[in-house]
GUKESE-101345 format. One record per residue: residue in three letters; x negated, y, z of N, C-alpha, C in turn. Coordinates in nm, 3 decimals. Layout:
! GUKESE-101345
+-----+---------+---------+---------+---------+---------+---------+---------+---------+---------+
: res :     n_x :     n_y :     n_z :    ca_x :    ca_y :    ca_z :     c_x :     c_y :     c_z :
+-----+---------+---------+---------+---------+---------+---------+---------+---------+---------+
: ALA :       X :       Y :       Z :       X :       Y :       Z :       X :       Y :       Z :
...
+-----+---------+---------+---------+---------+---------+---------+---------+---------+---------+
//
This chain:
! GUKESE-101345
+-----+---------+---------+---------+---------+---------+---------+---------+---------+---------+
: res :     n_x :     n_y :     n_z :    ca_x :    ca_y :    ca_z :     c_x :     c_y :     c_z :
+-----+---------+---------+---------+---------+---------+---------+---------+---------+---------+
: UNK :  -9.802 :   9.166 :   9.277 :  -9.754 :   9.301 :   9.270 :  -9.648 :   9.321 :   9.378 :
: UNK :  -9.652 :   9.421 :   9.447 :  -9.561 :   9.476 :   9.577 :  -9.490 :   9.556 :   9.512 :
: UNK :  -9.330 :   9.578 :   9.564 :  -9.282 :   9.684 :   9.508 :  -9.172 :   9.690 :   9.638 :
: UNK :  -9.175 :   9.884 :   9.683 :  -9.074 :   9.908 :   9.769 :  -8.946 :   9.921 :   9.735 :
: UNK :  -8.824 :   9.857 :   9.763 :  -8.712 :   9.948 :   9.710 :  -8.646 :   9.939 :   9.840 :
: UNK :  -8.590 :  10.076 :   9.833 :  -8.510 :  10.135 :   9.928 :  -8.374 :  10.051 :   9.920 :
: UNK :  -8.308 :  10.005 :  10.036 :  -8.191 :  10.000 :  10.024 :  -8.070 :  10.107 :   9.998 :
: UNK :  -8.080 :  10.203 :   9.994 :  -7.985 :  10.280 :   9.973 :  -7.968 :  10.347 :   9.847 :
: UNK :  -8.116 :  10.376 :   9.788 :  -8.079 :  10.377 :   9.623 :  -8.156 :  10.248 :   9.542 :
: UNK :  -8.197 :  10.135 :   9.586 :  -8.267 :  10.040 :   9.534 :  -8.136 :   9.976 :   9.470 :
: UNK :  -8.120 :   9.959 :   9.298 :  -8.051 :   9.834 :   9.223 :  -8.117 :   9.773 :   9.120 :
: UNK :  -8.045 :   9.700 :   9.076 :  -8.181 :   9.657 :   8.944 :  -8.111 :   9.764 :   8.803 :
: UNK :  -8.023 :   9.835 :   8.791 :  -7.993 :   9.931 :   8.722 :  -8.108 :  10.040 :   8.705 :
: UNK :  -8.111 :  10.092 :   8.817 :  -8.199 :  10.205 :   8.860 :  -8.327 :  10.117 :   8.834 :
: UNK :  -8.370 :  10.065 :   8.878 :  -8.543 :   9.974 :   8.907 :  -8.544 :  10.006 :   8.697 :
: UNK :  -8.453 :   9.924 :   8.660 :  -8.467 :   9.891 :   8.485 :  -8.499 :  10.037 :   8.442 :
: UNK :  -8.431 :  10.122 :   8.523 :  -8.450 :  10.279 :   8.445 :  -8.608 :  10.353 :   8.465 :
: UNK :  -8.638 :  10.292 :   8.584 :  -8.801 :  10.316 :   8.648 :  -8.914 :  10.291 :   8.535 :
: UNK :  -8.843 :  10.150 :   8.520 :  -8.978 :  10.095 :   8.451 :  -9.021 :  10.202 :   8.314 :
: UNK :  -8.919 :  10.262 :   8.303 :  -8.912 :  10.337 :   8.124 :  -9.034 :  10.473 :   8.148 :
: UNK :  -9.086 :  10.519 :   8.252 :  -9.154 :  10.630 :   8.328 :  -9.191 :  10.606 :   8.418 :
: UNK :  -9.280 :  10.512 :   8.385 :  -9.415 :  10.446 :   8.491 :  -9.512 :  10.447 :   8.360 :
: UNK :  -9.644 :  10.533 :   8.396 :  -9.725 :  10.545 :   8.289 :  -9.831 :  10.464 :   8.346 :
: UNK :  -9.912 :  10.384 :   8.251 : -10.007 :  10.317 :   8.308 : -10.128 :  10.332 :   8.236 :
: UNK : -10.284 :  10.298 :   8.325 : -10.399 :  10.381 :   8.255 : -10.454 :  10.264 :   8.160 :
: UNK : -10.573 :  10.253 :   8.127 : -10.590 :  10.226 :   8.083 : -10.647 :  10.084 :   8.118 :
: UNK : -10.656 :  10.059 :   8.229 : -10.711 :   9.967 :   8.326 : -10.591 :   9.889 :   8.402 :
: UNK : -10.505 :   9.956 :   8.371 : -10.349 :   9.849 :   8.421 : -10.293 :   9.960 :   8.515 :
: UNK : -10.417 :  10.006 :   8.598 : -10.311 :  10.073 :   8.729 : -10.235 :  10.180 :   8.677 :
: UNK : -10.107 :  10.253 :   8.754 : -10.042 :  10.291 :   8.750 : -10.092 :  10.450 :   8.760 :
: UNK : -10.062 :  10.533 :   8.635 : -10.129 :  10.702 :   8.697 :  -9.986 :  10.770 :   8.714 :
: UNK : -10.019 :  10.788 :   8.868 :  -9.895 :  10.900 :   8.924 :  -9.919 :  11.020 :   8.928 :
: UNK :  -9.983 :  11.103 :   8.882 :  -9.965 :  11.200 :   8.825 :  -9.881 :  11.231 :   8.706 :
: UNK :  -9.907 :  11.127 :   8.589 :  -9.828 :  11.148 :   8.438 :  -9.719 :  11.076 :   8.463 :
: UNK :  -9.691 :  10.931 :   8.566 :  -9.545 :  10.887 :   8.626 :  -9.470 :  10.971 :   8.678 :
: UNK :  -9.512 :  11.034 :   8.727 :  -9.412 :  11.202 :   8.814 :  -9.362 :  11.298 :   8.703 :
: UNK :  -9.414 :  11.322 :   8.616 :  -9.397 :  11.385 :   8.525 :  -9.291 :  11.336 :   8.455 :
: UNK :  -9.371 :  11.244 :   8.382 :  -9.267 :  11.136 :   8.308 :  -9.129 :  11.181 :   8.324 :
: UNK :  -9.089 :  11.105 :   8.489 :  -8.983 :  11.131 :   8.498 :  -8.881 :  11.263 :   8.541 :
: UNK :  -8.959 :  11.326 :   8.592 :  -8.914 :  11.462 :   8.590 :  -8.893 :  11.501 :   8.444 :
: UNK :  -8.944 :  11.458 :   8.351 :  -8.942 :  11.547 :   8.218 :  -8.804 :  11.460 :   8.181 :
: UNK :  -8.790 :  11.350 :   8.191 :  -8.680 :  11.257 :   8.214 :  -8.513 :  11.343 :   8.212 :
: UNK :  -8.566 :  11.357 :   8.357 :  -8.405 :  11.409 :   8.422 :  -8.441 :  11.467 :   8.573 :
: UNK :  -8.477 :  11.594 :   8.520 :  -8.554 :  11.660 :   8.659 :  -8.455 :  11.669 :   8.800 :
: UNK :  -8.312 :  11.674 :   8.780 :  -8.230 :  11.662 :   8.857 :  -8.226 :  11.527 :   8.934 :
: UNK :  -8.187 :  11.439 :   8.847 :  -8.193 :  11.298 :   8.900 :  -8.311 :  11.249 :   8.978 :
: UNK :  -8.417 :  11.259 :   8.888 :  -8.573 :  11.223 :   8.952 :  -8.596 :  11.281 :   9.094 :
: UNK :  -8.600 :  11.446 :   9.112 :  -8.630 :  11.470 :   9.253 :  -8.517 :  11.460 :   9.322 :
: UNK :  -8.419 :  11.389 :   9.346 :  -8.324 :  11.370 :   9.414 :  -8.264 :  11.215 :   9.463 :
: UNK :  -8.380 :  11.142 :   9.350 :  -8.388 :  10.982 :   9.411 :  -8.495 :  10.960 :   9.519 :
: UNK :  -8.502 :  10.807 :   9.491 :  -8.573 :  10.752 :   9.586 :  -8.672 :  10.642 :   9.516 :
: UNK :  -8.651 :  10.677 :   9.344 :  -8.761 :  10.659 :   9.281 :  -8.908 :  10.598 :   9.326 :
: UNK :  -8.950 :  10.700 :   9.380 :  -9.110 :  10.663 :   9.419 :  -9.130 :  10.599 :   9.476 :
: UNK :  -9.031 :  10.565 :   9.543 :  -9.047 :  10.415 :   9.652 :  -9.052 :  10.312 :   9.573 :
: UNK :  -9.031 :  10.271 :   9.419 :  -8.978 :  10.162 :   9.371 :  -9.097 :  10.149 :   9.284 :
: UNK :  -9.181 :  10.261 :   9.324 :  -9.342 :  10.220 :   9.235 :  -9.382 :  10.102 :   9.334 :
: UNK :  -9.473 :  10.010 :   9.208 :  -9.551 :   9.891 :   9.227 :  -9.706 :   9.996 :   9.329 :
: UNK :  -9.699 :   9.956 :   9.453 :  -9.776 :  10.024 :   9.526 :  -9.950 :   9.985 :   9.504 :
: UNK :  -9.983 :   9.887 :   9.497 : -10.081 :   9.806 :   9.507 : -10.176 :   9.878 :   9.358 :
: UNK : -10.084 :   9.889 :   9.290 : -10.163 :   9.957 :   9.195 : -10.178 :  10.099 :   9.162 :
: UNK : -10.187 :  10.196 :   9.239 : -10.151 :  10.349 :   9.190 : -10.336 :  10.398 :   9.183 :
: UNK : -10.313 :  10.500 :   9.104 : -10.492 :  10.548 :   9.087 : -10.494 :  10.669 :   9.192 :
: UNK : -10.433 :  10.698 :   9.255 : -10.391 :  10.799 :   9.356 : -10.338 :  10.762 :   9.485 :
: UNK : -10.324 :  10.803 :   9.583 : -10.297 :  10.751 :   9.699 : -10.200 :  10.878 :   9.737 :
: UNK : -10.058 :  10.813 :   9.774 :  -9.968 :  10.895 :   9.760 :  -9.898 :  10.910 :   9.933 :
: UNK :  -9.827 :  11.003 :   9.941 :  -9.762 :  11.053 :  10.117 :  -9.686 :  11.106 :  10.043 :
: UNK :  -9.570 :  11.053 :  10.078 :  -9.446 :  11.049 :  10.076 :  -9.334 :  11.047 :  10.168 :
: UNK :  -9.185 :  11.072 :  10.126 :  -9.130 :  11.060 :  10.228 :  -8.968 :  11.061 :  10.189 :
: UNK :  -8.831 :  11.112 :  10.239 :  -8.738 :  11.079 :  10.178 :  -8.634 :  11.006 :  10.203 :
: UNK :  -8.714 :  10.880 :  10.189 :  -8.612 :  10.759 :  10.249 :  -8.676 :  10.739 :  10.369 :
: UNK :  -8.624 :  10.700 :  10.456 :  -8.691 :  10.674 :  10.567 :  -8.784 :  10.534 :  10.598 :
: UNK :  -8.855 :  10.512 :  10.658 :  -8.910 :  10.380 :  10.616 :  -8.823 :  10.270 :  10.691 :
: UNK :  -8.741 :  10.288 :  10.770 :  -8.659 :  10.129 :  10.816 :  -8.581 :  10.081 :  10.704 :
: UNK :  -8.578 :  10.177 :  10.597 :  -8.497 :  10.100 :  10.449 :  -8.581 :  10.072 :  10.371 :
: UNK :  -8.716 :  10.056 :  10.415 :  -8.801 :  10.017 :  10.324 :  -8.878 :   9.897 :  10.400 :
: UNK :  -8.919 :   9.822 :  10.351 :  -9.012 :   9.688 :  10.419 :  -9.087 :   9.728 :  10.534 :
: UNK :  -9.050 :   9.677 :  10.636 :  -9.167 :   9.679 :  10.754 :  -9.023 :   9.701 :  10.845 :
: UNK :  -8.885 :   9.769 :  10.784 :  -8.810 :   9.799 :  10.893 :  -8.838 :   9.845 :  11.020 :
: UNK :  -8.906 :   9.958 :  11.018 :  -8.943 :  10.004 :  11.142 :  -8.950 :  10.208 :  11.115 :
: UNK :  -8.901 :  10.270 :  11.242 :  -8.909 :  10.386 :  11.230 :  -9.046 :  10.502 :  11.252 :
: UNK :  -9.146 :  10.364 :  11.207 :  -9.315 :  10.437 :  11.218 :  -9.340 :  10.462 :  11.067 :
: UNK :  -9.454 :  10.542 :  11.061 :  -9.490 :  10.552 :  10.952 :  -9.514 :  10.456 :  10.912 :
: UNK :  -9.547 :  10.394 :  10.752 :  -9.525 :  10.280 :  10.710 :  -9.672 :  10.328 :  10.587 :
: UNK :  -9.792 :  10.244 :  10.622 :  -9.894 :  10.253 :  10.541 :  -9.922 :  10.140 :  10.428 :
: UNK :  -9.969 :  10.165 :  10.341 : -10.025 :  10.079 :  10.247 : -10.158 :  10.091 :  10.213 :
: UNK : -10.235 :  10.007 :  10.142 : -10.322 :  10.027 :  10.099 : -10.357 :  10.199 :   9.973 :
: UNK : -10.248 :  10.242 :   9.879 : -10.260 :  10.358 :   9.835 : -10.119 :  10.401 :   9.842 :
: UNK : -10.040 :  10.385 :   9.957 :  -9.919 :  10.457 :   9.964 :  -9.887 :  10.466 :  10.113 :
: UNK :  -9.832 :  10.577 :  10.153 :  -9.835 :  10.601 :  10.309 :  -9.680 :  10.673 :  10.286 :
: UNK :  -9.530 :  10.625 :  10.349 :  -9.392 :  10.684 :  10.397 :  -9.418 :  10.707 :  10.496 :
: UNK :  -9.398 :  10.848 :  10.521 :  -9.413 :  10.952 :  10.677 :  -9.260 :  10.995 :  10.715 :
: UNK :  -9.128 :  10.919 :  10.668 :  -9.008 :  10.955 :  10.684 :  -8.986 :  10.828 :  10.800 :
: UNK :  -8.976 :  10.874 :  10.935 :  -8.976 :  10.798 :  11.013 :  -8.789 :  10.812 :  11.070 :
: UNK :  -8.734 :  10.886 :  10.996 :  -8.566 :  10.862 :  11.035 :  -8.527 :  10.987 :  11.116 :
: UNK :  -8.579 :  11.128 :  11.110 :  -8.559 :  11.229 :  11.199 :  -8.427 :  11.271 :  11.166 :
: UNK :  -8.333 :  11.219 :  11.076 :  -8.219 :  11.265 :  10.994 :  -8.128 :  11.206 :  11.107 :
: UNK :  -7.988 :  11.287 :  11.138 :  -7.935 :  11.248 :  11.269 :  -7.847 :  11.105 :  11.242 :
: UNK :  -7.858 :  11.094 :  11.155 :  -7.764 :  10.929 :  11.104 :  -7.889 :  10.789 :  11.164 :
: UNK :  -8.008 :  10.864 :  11.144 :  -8.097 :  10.735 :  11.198 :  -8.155 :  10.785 :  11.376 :
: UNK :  -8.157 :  10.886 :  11.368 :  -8.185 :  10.958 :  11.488 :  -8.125 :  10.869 :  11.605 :
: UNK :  -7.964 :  10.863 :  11.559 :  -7.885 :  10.803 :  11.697 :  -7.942 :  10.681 :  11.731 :
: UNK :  -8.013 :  10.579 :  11.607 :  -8.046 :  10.432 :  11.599 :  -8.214 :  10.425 :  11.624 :
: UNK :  -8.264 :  10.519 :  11.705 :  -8.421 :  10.534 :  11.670 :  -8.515 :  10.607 :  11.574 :
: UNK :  -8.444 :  10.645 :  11.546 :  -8.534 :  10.779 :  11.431 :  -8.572 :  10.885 :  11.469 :
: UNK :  -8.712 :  10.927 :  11.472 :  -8.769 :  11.042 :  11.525 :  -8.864 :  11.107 :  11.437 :
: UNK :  -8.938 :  11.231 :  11.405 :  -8.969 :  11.312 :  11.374 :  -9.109 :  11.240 :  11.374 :
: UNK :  -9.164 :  11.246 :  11.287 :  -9.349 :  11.233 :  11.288 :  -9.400 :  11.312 :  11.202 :
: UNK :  -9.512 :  11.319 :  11.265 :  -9.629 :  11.354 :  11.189 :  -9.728 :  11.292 :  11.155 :
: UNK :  -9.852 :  11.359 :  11.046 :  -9.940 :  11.255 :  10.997 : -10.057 :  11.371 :  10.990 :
: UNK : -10.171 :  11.322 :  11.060 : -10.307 :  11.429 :  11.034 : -10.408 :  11.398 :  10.907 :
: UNK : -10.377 :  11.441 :  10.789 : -10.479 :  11.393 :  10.744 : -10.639 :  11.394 :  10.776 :
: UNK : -10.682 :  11.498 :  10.877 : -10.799 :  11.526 :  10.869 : -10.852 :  11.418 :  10.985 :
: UNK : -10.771 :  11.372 :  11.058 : -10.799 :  11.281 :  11.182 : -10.765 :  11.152 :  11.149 :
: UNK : -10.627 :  11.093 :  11.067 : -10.575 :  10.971 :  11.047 : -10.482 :  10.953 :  11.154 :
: UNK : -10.445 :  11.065 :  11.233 : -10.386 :  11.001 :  11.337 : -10.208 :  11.041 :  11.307 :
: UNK : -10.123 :  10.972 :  11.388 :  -9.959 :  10.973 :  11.371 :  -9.903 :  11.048 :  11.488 :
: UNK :  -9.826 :  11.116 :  11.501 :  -9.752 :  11.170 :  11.604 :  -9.619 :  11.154 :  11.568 :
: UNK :  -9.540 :  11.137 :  11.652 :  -9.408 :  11.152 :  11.686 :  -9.297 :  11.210 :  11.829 :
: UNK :  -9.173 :  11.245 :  11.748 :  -9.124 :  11.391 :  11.837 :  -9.010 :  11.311 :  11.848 :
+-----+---------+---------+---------+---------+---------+---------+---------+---------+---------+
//
């Protein structure tokens, strides 16, 4: 099992609070649709204002998710490209001016092509 956590809101406090609104199907994997919920129904403030979704077990989701937020150099791969997985894709490549100065630039993602751009 893979799991992203962000350095900047990744603790094992928070991770322990994750696990409580991670819904799982019936087959083991993880359904992010009713996990989103979950936790929004949770603490709708808190939830869309973390970095949560990064700290889902990726390898297993029944959905294939694009995302974004944290940037991906705080997430595994340390790098300011998009950062793919098998059902999870971070398109936050650091356009925020705190990563900007250190390499962070603006991307994009085509779904209809697969292809990445960056500004």
């Amino acid at each position: 099992m893979q799991y992203l956590i962000s350095d900047i809101h990744g603790d094992l406090k928070g991770f322990k609070k994750l696990l409580g609104y991670i819904v799982n199907n019936a087959d083991g994997s993880i359904n992010v649709v009713k996990s989103i919920e979950e936790g929004y129904r949770k603490d709708p403030f808190k939830y869309m204002c973390s970095g949560d979704i990064h700290w889902m077990p990726t390898n297993n989701l029944d959905h294939f998710m694009i995302v974004g937020h944290v940037p991906c150099v705080y997430l595994e791969g340390e790098s300011y490209r998009i950062l793919r997985r098998k059902r999870y894709m971070c398109i936050d490549s650091g356009a925020d001016p705190g990563c900007r100065n250190l390499g962070g630039r603006l991307s994009m993602y085509c779904v209809e092509t697969d292809e990445e751009f960056y500004a």
